[in-house]
DRENKE-324590 format. One record per residue (C-alpha): residue in one letter; x, y, z. Coordinates in pm, whole numbers, plus 50000, padded with zeros to 5 digits. Layout:
<recs>
AXYZ/...
</recs>
This chain:
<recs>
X144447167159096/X140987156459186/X138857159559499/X141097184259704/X139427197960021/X139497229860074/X137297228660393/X136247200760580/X133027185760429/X129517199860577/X127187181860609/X130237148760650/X130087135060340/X129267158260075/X131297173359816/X130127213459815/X133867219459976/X136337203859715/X137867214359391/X139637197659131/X142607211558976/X144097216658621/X148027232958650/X149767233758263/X153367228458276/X155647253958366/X158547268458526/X157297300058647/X153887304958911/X150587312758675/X147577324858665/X144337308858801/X140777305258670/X138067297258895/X135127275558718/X132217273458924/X128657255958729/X125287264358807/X123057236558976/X119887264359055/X121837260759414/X120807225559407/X123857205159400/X127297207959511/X128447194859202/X130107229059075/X133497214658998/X132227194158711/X132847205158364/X136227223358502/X138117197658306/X136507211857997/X137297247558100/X140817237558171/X141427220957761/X140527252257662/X142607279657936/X145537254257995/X147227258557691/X147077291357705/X149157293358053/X146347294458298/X145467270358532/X141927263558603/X140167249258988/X136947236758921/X135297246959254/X132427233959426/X130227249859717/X127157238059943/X124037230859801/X120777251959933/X119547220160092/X122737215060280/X123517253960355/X121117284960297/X122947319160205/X125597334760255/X127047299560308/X127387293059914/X129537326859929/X131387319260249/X132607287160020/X133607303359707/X135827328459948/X137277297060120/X138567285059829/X139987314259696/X141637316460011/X142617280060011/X143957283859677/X146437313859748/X147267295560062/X148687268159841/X149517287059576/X153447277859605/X152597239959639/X150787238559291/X152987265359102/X150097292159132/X150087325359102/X148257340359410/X148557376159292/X146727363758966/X142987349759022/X139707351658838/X136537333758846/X134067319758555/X130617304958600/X127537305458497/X123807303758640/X124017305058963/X127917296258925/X127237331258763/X125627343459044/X128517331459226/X131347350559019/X129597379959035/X129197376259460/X132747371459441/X134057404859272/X131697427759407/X132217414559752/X136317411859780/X137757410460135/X134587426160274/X134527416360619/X131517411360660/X131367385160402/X133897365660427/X132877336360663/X134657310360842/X135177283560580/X138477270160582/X141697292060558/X141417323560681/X144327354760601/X145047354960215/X142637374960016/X139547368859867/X139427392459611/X139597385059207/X141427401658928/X138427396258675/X134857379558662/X133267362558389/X129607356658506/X127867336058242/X123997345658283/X123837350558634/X120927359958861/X121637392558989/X118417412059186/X115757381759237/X112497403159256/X113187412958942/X113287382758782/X109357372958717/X109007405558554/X110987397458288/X110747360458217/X109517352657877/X106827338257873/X105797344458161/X108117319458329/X106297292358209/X109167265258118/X110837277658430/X107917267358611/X107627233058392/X110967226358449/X111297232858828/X107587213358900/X106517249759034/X103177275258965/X104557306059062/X108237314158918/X110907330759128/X108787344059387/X107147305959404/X108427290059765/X109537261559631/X111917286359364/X115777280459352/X116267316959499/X113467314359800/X115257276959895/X118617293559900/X117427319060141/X115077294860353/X112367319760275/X109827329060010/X111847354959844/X109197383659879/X108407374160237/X112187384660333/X113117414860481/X115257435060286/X118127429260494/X117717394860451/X117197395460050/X119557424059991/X122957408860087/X122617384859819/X121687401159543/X125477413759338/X123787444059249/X123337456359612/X127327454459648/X128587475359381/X129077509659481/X130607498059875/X133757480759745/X136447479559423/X135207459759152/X137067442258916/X136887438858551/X133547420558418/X132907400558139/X128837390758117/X127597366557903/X123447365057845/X121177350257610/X118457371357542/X115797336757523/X117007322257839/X114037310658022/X115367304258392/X117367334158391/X116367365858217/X118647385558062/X117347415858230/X119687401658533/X123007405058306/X121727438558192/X120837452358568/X124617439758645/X126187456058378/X124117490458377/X124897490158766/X128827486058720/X128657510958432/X126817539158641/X129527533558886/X132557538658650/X133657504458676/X135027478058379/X132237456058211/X131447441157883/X128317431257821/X127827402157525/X124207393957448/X123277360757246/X119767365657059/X120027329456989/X121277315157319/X119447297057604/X119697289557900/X122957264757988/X125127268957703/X128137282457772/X130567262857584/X127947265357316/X128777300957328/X131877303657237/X132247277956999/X128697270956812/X127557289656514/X123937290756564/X124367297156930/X125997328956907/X124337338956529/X123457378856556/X125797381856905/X126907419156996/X128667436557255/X128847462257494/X131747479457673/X132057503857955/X134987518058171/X135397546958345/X131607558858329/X131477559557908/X129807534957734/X130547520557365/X127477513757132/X126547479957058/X129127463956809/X128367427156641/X130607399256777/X131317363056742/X132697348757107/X135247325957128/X137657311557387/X139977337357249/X137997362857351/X137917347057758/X141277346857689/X142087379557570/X140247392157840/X141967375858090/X145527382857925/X144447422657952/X143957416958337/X145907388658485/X148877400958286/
</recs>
């Protein structure tokens, strides 16, 4: 099912509020995966790819809504979040009508569809995030996050681009990085990024939200060469969650850049030398070497959504 609205299109015309829709045949109500890809906040193209996502979860009983939200040009933040929420709602609002499961819902992305996974579980039926896009009643909340390199505290970024940030810059047509007023992060705020106020930089940063709320389980996926995201940013999320005793893994690709997650869990050379972390409950597990697969998104989600 393509091109569902699960809001009414704004600006008229645009596509940052529909979904498409990938159910695998059954007799009983399952599980949902949201997929949600990265644009930079540029596009409201986030649904694409979901079709992908779905060959891979569908036989494996879950069904998969590639979701779109507002690009910063057509929305600054927190409308991108105020969209993901909507559709969550949406989604559990019409759960029954597509055979979903409503008590059963996690969300994948990566970049800022990272960014956006991560917003979403740290952020769960708090009021004061929740907007006014579409439905309003079911919950918001997740049952477990796969963030796939996802920015997570913006004025750290710069610091820790290699390079110096240059093919960010080359790629973007920008001088000065993150903190550049023409970066992805200042144009989703409608600011220069350190011009804001705190309290106007601070709500969208995940990191500032874990501690206030319940957090779900967290699988991160970084490569440790990306160039528009660091993975400092995948580390700060899951040393954050970990200090506060919730669930994360942390898998870290010495080999990976920025953009490839399918190429994660399914190319050799992409995920050569890959290891993981784990923490729950405030311990931490050394590093351990791993090779990512779609089994392992799906063994993850089976331990949750189960």
């Amino acid at each position: 099912m393509k091109a569902l609205a699960y809001a009414p299109a704004q600006p008229a015309g645009t596509e940052g509020h529909l979904l498409d829709l990938y159910v695998p045949r059954s007799e009983k109500p399952v599980p949902l995966v949201i997929s949600t890809r990265g644009s930079a906040w540029l596009a409201d193209n986030g649904r694409r790819d979901a079709d992908k996502v779905a060959a891979e979860l569908n036989p494996a009983g879950y069904a998969v809504a590639g979701v779109s939200v507002r690009s910063s040009s057509q929305a600054r933040f927190p409308a991108q979040l105020h969209d993901v929420k909507g559709a969550i709602r949406w989604l559990r609002a019409h759960a029954e009508t597509y055979g979903l499961d409503p008590e059963r819902v996690a969300i994948m992305g990566d970049s800022s569809g990272g960014w956006a996974s991560a917003m979403a579980a740290v952020t769960g039926d708090d009021p004061a995030l929740e907007g006014d896009v579409g439905v309003r009643g079911p919950s918001s909340a997740v049952r477990a996050a796969i963030p796939f390199y996802p920015p997570t505290d913006f004025l750290q970024m710069d610091a820790h681009m290699p390079d110096d940030g240059a093919e960010f810059n080359a790629i973007m047509g920008i001088t000065g990085g993150h903190n550049d007023p023409r970066s992805p992060e200042s144009r989703l705020l409608g600011r220069t990024i350190t011009e804001c106020r705190p309290d106007e930089i601070a709500p969208a940063n995940p990191l500032t939200h874990i501690g206030e709320r319940p957090v779900p389980p967290t699988l991160i996926l970084h490569g440790e060469p990306d160039a528009l995201v660091p993975h400092h940013q995948g580390r700060l999320l899951y040393d954050r969650l970990a200090a506060a005793g919730h669930e994360a893994r942390l898998i870290s690709f010495p080999k990976a850049a920025h953009g490839t997650l399918f190429e994660m869990l399914s190319d050799d050379a992409t995920r050569e030398c890959a290891y993981e972390e784990t923490a729950r409950d405030g311990h931490c597990t050394p590093a351990r070497p791993v090779t990512p697969t779609w089994t392992t998104v799906i063994s993850f989600l089976d331990q949750h959504m189960r």
